[in-house]
C-alpha positions in Angstrom: 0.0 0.0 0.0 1.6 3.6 -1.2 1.0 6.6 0.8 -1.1 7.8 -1.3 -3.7 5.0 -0.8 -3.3 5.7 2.7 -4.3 9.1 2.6 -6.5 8.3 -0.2 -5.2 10.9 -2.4 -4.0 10.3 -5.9 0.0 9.8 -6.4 1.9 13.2 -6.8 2.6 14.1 -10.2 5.8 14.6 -11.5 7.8 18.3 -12.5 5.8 21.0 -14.3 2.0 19.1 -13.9 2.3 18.8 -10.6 3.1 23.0 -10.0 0.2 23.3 -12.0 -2.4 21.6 -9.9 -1.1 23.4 -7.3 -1.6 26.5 -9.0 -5.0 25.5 -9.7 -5.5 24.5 -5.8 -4.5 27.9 -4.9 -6.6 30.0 -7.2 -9.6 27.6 -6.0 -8.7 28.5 -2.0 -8.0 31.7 -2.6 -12.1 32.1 -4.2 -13.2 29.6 -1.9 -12.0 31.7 1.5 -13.2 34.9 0.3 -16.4 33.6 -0.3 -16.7 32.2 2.9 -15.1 35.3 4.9 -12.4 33.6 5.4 -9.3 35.7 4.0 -6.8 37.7 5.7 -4.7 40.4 3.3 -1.9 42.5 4.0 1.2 42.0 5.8 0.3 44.2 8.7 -3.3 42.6 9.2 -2.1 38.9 8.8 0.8 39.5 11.1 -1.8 41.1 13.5 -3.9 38.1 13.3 -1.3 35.5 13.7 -0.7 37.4 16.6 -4.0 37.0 18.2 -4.7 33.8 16.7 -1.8 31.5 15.4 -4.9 28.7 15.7 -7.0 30.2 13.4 -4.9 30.4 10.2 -5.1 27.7 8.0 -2.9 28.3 5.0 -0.1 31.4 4.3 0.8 33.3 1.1 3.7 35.1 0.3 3.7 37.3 -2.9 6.3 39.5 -4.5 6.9 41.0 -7.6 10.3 41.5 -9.4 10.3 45.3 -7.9 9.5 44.0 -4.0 12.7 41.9 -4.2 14.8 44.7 -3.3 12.6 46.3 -0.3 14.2 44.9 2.8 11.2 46.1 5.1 9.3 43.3 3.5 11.3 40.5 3.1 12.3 41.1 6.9 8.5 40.9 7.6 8.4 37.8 5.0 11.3 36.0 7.5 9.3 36.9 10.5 6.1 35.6 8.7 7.5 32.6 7.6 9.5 31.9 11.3 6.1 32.4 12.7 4.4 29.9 10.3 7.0 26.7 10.8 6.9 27.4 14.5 3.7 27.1 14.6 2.5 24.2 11.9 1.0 26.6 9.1 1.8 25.7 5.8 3.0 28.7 3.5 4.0 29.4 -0.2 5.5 32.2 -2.2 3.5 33.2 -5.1 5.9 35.5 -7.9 3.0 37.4 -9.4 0.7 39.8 -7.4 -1.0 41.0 -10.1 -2.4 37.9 -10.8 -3.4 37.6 -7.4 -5.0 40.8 -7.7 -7.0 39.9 -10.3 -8.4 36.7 -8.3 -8.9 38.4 -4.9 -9.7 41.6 -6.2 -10.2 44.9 -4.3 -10.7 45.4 -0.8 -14.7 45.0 0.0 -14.7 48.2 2.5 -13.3 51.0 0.2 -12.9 49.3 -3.2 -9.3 50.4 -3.3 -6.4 47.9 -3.9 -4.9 46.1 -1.0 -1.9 44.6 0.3 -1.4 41.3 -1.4 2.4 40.6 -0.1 0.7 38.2 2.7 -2.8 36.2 2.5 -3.7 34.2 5.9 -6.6 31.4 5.0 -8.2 31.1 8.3 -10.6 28.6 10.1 -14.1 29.6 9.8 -15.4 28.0 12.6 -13.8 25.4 15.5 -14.2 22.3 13.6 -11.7 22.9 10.7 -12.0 23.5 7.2 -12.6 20.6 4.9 -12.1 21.9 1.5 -10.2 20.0 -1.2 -8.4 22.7 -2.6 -6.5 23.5 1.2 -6.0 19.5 1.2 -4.1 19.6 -1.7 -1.7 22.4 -1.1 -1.4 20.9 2.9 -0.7 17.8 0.8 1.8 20.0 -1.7 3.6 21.3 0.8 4.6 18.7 2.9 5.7 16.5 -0.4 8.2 19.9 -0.7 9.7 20.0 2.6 10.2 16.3 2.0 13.0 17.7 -0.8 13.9 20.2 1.7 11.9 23.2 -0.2 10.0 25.0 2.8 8.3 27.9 1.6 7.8 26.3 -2.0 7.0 28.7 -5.3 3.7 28.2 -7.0 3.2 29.4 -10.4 -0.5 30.6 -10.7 -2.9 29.7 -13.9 -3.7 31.9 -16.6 
């Protein structure tokens, strides 16, 4: 019996199909939580949160774009972020392209203006956990990476 039949899940795909689904699992979350309420954005409000509530949060996205690589603010708040996440059992992933982020999660709901997209918390809606497919997979995706020793693993988003 593989592991897969185990967890019931089907076997991990290999190279480029594989970063795919999990694109395709994150763009599915990512609807799926704000739908529900369930969505955290901005680096300030998520590490605010995680403060209050390291329970709570689910799932953890890190975004840049080629011009944020050079602002040392935020990737000292991405190392904090990320500390904070292994410590305490929250899967995470880097995502290289805000603006498609943007275009998924859209602006905020309050004032219609663009947010802060550079950190996303998926959080519990309720005490008994979330049971959506899409956060199984990527749970699933991210513990296949840190078995190759990739932590915070890079997921290329769909089209």
């Amino acid at each position: 019996m593989t592991l897969e039949e185990i967890h019931g899940q089907e076997p991990v795909p290999a190279g480029h199909d594989w970063m795919q689904g999990a694109g395709k699992a994150l763009h599915e979350l990512l609807v799926s939580a704000q739908r529900r309420g369930c969505l955290t954005a901005g680096v300030y409000e998520s590490a605010k949160l995680m403060n209050v509530d390291p329970d709570n949060v689910a799932f953890c996205v890190l975004a840049t774009d080629e011009e944020d690589e050079g602002d040392i603010a935020l990737q000292i708040h991405f190392t904090l972020i990320q500390a904070f996440c292994c410590e305490n059992d929250i899967d995470i992933v880097r995502v290289n392209d805000v603006a498609k982020l943007a275009a998924i999660v859209g602006p905020s709901e309050e004032s219609g203006e663009p947010r802060d997209l550079h950190c996303i918390l998926i959080t519990n809606p309720n005490e008994d956990g979330w049971k959506d497919p899409a956060l199984e997979k990527l749970n699933f995706f991210c513990e296949e990476s840190r078995n190759v020793n990739d932590w915070v693993p890079t997921i290329t988003l769909p089209e």
